[in-house]
MMTF fields as JSON, N, C-alpha, C and O atoms, coordinates in Angstrom:
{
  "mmtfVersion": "1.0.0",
  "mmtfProducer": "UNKNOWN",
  "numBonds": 355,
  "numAtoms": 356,
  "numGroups": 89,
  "numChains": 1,
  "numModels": 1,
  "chainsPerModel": [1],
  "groupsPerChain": [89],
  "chainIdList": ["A"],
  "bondAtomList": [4, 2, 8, 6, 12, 10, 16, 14, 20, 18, 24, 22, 28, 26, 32, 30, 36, 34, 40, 38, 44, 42, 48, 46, 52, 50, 56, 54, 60, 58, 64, 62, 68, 66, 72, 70, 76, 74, 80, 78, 84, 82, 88, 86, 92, 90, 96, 94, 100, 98, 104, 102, 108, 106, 112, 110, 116, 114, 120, 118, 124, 122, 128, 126, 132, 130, 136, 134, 140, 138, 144, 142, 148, 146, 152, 150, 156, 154, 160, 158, 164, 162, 168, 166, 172, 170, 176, 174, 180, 178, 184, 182, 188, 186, 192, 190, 196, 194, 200, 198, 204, 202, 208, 206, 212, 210, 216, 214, 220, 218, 224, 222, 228, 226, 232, 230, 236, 234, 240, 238, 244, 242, 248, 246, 252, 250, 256, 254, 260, 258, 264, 262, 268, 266, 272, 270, 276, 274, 280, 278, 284, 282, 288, 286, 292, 290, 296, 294, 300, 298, 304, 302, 308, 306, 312, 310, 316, 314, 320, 318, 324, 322, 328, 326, 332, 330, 336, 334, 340, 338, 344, 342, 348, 346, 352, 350],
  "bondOrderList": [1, 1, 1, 1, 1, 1, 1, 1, 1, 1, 1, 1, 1, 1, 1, 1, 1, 1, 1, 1, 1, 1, 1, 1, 1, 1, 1, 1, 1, 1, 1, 1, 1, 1, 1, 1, 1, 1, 1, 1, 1, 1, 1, 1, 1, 1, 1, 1, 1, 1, 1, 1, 1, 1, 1, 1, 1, 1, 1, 1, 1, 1, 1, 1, 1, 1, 1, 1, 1, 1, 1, 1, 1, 1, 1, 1, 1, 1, 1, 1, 1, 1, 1, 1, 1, 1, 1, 1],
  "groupList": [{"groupName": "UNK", "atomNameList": ["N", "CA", "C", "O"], "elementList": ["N", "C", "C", "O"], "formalChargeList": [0, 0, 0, 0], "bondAtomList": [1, 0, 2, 1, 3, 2], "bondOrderList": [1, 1, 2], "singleLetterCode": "X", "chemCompType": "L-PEPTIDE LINKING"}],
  "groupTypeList": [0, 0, 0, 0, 0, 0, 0, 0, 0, 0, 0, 0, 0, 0, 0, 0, 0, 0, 0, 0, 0, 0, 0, 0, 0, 0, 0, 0, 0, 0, 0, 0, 0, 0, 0, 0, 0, 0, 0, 0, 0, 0, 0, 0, 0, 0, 0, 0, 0, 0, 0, 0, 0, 0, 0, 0, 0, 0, 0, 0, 0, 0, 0, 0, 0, 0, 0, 0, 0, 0, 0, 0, 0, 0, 0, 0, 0, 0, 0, 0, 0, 0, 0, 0, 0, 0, 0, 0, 0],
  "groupIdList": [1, 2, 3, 4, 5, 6, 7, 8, 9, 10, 11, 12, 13, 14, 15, 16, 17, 18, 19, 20, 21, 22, 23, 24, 25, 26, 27, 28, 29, 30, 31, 32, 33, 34, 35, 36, 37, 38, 39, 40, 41, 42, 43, 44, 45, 46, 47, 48, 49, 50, 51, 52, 53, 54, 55, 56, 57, 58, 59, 60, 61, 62, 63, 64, 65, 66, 67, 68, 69, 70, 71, 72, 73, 74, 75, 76, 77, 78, 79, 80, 81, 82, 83, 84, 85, 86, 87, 88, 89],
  "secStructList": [7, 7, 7, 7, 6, 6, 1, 3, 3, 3, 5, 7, 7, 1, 1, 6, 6, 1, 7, 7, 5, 7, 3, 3, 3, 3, 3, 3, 3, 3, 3, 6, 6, 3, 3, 3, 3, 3, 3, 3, 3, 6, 6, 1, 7, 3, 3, 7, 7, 7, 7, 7, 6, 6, 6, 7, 3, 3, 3, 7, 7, 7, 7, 7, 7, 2, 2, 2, 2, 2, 2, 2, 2, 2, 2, 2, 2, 6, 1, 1, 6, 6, 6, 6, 2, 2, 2, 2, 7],
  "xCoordList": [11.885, 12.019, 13.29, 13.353, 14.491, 15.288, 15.229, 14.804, 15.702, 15.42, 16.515, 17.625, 16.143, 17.503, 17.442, 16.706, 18.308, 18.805, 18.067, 17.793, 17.489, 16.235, 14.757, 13.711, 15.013, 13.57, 13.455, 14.37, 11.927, 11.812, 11.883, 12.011, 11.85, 12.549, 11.188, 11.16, 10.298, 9.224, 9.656, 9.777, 9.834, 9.955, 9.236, 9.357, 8.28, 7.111, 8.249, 9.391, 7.384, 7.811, 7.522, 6.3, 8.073, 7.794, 7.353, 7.166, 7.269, 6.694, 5.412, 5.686, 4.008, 3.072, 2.863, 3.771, 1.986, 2.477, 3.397, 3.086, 4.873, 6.042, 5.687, 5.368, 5.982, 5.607, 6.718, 7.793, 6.363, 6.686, 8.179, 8.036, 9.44, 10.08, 10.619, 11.202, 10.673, 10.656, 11.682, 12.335, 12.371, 13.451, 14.013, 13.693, 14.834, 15.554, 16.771, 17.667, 16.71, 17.83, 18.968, 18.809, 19.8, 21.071, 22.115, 22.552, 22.384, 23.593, 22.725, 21.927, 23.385, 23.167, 24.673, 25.495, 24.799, 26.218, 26.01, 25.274, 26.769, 26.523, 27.41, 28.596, 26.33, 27.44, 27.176, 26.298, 28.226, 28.246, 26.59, 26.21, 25.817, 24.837, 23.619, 22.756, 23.281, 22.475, 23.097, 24.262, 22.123, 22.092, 21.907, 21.239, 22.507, 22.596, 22.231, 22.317, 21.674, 20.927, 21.492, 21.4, 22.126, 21.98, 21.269, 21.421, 20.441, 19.57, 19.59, 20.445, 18.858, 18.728, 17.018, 16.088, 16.944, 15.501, 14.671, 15.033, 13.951, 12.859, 13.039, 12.625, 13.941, 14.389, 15.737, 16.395, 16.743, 17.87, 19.245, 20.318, 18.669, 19.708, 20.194, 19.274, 21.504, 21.528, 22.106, 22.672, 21.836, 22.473, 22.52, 21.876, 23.323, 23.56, 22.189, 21.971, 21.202, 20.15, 20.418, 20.704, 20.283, 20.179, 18.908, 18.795, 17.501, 16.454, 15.945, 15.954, 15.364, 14.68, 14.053, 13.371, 14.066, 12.512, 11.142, 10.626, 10.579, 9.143, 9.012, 8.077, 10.494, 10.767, 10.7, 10.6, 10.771, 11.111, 10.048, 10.037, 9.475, 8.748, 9.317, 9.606, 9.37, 10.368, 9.178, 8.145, 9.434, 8.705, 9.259, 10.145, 8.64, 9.859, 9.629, 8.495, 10.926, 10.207, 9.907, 9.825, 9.763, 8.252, 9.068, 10.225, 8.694, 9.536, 8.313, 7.148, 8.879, 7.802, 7.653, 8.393, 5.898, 5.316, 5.444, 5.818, 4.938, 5.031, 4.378, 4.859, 3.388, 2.368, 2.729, 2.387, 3.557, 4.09, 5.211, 5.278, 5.935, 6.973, 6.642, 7.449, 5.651, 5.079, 4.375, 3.62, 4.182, 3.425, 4.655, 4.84, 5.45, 7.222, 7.581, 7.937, 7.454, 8.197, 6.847, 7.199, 5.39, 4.677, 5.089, 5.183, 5.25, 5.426, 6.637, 6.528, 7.827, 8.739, 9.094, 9.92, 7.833, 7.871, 7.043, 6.896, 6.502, 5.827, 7.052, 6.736, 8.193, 8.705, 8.622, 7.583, 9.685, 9.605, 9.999, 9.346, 11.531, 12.167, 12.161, 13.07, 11.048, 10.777, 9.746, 9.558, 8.99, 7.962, 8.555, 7.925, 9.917, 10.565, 10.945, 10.894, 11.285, 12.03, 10.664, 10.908, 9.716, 8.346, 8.273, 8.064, 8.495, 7.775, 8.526, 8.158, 10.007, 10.92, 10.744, 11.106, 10.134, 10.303, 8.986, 8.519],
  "yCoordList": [22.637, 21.497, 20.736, 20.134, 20.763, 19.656, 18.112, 17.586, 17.581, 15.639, 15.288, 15.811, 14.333, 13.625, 12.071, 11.496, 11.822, 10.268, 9.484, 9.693, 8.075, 7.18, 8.004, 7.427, 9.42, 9.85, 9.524, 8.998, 9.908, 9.31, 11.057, 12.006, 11.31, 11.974, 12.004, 11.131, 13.067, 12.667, 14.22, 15.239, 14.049, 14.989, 14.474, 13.485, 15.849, 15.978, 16.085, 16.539, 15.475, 16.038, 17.148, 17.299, 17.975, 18.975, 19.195, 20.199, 17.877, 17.706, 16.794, 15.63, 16.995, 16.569, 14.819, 14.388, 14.02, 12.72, 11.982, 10.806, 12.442, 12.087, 12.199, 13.139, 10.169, 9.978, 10.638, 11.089, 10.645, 11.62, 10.326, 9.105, 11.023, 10.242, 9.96, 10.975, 9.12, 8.506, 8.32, 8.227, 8.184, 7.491, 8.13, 9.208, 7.151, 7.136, 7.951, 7.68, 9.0, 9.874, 9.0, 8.924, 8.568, 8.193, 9.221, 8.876, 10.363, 10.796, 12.183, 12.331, 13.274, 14.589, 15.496, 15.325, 16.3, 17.234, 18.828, 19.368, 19.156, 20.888, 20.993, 20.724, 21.792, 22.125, 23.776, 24.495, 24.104, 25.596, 26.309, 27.33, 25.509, 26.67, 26.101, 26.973, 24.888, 24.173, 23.107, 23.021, 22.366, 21.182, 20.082, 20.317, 19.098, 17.595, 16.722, 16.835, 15.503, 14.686, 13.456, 13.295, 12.665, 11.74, 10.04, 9.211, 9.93, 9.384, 8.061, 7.926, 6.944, 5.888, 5.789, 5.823, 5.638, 5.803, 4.252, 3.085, 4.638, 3.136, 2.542, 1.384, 3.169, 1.73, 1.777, 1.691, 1.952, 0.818, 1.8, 1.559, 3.375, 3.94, 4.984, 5.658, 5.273, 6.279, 7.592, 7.658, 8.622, 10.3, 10.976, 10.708, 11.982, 13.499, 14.291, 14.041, 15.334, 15.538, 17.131, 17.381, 17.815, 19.323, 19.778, 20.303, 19.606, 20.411, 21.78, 22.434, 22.249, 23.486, 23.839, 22.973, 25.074, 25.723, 25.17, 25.65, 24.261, 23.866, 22.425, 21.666, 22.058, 20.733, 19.275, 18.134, 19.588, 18.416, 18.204, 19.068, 17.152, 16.882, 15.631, 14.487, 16.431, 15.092, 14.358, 14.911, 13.379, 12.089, 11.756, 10.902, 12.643, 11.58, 10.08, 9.635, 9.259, 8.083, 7.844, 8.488, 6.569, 6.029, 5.824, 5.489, 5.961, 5.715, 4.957, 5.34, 3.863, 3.008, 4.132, 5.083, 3.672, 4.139, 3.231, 2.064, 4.317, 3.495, 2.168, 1.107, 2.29, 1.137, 0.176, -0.912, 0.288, -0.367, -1.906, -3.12, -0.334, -1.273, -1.885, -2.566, -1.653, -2.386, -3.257, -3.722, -3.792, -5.276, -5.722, -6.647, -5.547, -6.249, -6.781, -7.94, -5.94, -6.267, -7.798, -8.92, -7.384, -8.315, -9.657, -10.826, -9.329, -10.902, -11.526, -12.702, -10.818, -11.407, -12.108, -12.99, -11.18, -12.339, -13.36, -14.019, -13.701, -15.047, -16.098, -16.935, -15.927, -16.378, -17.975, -18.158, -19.279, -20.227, -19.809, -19.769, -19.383, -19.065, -18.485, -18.532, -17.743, -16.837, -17.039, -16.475, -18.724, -19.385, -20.503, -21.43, -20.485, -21.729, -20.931, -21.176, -20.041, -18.794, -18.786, -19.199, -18.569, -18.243, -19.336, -19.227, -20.697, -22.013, -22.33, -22.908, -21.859, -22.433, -21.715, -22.377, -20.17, -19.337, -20.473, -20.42],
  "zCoordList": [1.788, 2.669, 2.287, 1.215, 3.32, 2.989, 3.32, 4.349, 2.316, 2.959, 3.325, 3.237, 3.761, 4.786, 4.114, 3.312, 4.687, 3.475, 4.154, 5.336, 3.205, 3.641, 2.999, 2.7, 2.903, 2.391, 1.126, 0.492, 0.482, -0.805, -1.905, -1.131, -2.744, -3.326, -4.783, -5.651, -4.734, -6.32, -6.852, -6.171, -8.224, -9.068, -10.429, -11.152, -10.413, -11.179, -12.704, -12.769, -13.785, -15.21, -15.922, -15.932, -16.509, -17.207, -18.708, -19.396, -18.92, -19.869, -20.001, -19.706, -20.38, -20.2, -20.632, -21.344, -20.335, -20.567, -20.07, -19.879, -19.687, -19.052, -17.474, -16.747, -17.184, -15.966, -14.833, -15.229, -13.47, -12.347, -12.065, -12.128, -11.78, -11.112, -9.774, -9.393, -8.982, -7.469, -7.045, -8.085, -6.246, -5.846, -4.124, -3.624, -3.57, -2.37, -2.597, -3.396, -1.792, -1.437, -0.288, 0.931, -0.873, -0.336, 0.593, 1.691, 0.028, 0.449, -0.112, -1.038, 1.09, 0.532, 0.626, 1.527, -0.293, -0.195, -0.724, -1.55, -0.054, -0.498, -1.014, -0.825, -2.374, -3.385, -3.677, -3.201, -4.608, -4.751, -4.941, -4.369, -5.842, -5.541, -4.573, -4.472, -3.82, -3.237, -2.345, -1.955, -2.127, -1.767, -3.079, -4.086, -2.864, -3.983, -3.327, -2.105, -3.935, -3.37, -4.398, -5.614, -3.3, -4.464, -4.367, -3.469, -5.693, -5.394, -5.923, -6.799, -5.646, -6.262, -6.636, -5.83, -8.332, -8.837, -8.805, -8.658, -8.929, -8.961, -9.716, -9.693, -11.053, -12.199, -11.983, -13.02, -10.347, -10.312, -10.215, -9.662, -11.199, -11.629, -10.565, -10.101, -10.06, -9.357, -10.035, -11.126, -9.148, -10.053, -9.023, -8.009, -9.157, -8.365, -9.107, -10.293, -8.297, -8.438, -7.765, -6.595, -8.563, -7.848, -8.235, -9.343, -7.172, -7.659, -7.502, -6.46, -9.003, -8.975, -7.978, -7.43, -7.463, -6.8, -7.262, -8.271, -6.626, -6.895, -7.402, -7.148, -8.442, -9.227, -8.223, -8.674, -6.987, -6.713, -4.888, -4.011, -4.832, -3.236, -2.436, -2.786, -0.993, -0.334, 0.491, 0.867, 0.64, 1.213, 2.197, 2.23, 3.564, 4.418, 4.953, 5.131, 5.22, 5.305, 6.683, 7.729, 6.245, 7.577, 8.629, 8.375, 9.886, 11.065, 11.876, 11.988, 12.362, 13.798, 14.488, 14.739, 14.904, 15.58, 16.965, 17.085, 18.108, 19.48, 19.302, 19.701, 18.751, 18.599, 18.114, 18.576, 17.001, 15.957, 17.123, 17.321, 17.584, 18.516, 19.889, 20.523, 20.217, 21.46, 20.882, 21.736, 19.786, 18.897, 18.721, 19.512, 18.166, 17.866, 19.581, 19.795, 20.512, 21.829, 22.154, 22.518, 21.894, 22.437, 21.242, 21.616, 20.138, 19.452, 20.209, 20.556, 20.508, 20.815, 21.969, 22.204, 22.985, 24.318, 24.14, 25.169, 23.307, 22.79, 22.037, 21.192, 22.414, 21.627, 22.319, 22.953, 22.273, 22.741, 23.956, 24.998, 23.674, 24.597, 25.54, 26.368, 25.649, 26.492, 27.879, 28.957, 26.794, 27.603, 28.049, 28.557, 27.874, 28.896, 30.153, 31.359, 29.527, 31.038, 31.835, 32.969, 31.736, 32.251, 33.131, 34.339, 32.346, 33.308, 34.258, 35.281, 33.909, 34.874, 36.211, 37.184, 36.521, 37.91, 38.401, 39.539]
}
């Protein structure tokens, strides 16, 4: 699976005890033997990231739903402004 920038980016540890690390894929580039990802981690730091076969799971991120955006369109015709336009026809 390739990710696309905005996705979230988890790579498991390989060593037992050692927590899983997270982060936002910024920018992707092809390089000689893959794809690179480069990422910004949950503690701040960013890196160029070339993952193993199996090393790494993409998260894609969240995109509005229809639903989502027909509640945004209904808050917004509640606005003031919108109920002066109303009173005035």
């Amino acid at each position: 699976m390739t990710g696309k920038v905005g996705d979230r980016i988890v790579v498991e540890s390989e060593s037992v005890g050692q927590p899983t690390r997270e982060g936002e894929i910024l920018e992707i580039t092809q390089g000689a033997v893959g794809l690179r990802y480069r990422v910004r981690w949950a503690d701040g730091h960013e890196t160029v990231f070339t993952p193993g076969g199996g090393a790494a799971r993409i998260v894609p991120a969240k995109t509005p739903t229809k639903a989502a955006s027909r509640t945004s369109k209904a808050k917004r015709a509640k606005t003031p402004a919108s109920k002066a336009k109303t009173a005035k026809r």
